[in-house]
Phi, psi and omega in degrees: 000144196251101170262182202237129176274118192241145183226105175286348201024068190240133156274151188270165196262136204248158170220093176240023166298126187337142188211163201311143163259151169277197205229119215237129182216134193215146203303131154098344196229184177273167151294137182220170185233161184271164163204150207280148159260350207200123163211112170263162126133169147179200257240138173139171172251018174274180190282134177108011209230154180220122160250129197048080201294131189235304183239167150207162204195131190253109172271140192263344206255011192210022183061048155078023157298100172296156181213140174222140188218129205242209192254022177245004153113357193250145197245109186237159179231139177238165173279170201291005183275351193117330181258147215295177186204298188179177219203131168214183182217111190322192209268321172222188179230332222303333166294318178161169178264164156310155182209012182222186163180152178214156206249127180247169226278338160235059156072037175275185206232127173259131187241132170270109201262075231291297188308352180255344131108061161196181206204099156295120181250138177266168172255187185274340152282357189080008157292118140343086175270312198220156155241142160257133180223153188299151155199170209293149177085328185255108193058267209245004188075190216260149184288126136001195167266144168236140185231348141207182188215145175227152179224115169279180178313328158251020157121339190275135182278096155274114167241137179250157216211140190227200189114229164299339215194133166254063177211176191239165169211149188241141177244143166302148173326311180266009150103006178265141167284106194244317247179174144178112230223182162094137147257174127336094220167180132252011174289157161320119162093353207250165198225160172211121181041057190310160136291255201251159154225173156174165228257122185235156168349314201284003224014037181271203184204118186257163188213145196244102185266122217266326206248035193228340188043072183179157184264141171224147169217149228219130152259160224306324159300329186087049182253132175264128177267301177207177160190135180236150194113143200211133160306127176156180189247021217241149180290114167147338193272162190230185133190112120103071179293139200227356146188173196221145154215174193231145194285176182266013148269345165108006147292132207264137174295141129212154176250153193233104132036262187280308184266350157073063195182135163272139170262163139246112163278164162288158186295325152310344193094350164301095188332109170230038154151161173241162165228177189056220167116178198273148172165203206216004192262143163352149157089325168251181200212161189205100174031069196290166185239318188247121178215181182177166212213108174335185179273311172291009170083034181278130183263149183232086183274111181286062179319070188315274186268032160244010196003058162200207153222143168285157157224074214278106181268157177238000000 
């Protein structure tokens, strides 16, 4: 199925006046502050408008253009200012909504089409390239719910997948089923409601293990590697992280859900700030879902039931 991509050239209502910095507070060093730069969007369906805002993803090859898919199924991409470009809408909602999204190696817009158990890929316009679906007979059979996807450099697709079955399966470029790892559990390598992932410098693969309160990372293989976070609210602890992304110094992001705040680790896990928390003023957050992070190290808060986005500078 094909949808047709529409551009209203309508701008989203922008706050980009100076705005309170937060307060970075991070073990071992003095606090210094972070600052919101950006905050768009609000509660509605026209283009530039969001209900519930979920997932996002910053192409860096398109001059920083974001694209966001909110809980009605509509997918919009803006420039890096903020302003609307254009707009397409997965095929249905009626089952459930989407709830993750990933930026693929050329810059196709990967939608995890979670209650329909496949992983839609756009094109940067909303042409309809490949659908992936889990299917009977081929590796583990059909998919569970998927909540997001990432694509490297050569092409191969990691998708996660929660439910029946708590794991990623790794896919070929052209959508054949190669692979797949993770149980249900809490042990090393084992998942309890995965979330957001991505692909970091290092060619690992972070994972926002959600109902673990914790990051786990994997190579490519499905080799467990480390893992950071502990439930609780004090910095380095997480509850119910629901993505990750990594800055272009190799520092890791995830924004959390349960505490309504973005962390930063170290590539390693080590805590070096918190922002947020909850409320509705610049700078706080409500039970945010999403982030994803510029060419410049700009953080992008996918502000779930604030229905909008932050834009955090360091």
């Amino acid at each position: 199925m094909r949808n047709s991509a529409t551009s209203h050239g309508k701008v989203a209502s922008l706050a980009w006046a100076w705005l309170p910095p937060l307060l970075l507070l991070a073990s071992g060093c003095q606090p210094s502050a972070g600052r919101v730069s950006g905050v768009w969007g609000n509660r509605g369906q026209q283009p530039g408008s969001f209900i519930r805002p979920r997932a996002i993803v910053i192409n860096p090859r398109a001059q920083n253009e974001i694209t966001v898919v909110d809980f009605t199924g509509r997918i919009q991409v803006f420039d890096e200012r903020g302003g609307y470009l254009r707009g397409w809408s997965t095929p249905s909602i009626v089952n459930g909504r989407p709830s993750g999204m990933g930026l693929g190696k050329d810059g196709n817009i990967l939608v995890p089409d979670s209650h329909y158990s496949r992983v839609l890929v756009y094109s940067p316009d909303g042409g309809l390239v490949l659908e992936i679906c889990g299917k009977e007979g081929q590796g583990p059979g059909p998919f569970a719910y998927v909540s997001d996807v990432v694509q490297d450099e050569e092409g191969y697709f990691y998708i996660v997948e929660f439910g029946e079955s708590d794991r990623i399966r790794k896919y070929s470029a052209d959508g054949r089923y190669l692979t797949h790892w993770g149980t249900h559990g809490s042990e090393a390598g084992q998942l309890a409601r995965p979330r957001g992932a991505c692909l970091g410098p290092d060619g690992l693969l972070y994972v926002a293990d959600s109902c673990n309160h914790r990051i786990q990372v994997f190579d490519r293989d499905g080799k467990f590697v480390r893992a950071f976070g502990s439930e609780g609210i004090d910095p380095g602890q997480l509850r119910y992280p629901y993505d990750v992304a990594i800055g272009p110094g190799g520092d890791v992001f995830v924004v959390e859900f349960g505490n309504h705040r973005v962390q930063r680790f170290s590539p390693l896990g080590e805590p070096r700030g918190v922002w947020g928390g909850p409320g509705r003023e610049p700078g706080f957050f409500n039970s945010p879902w999403g982030l994803a992070i510029d060419s410049r190290g700009r953080v992008h808060v996918a502000d779930t039931e604030n229905h909008r986005i932050q834009r955090l500078d360091f």
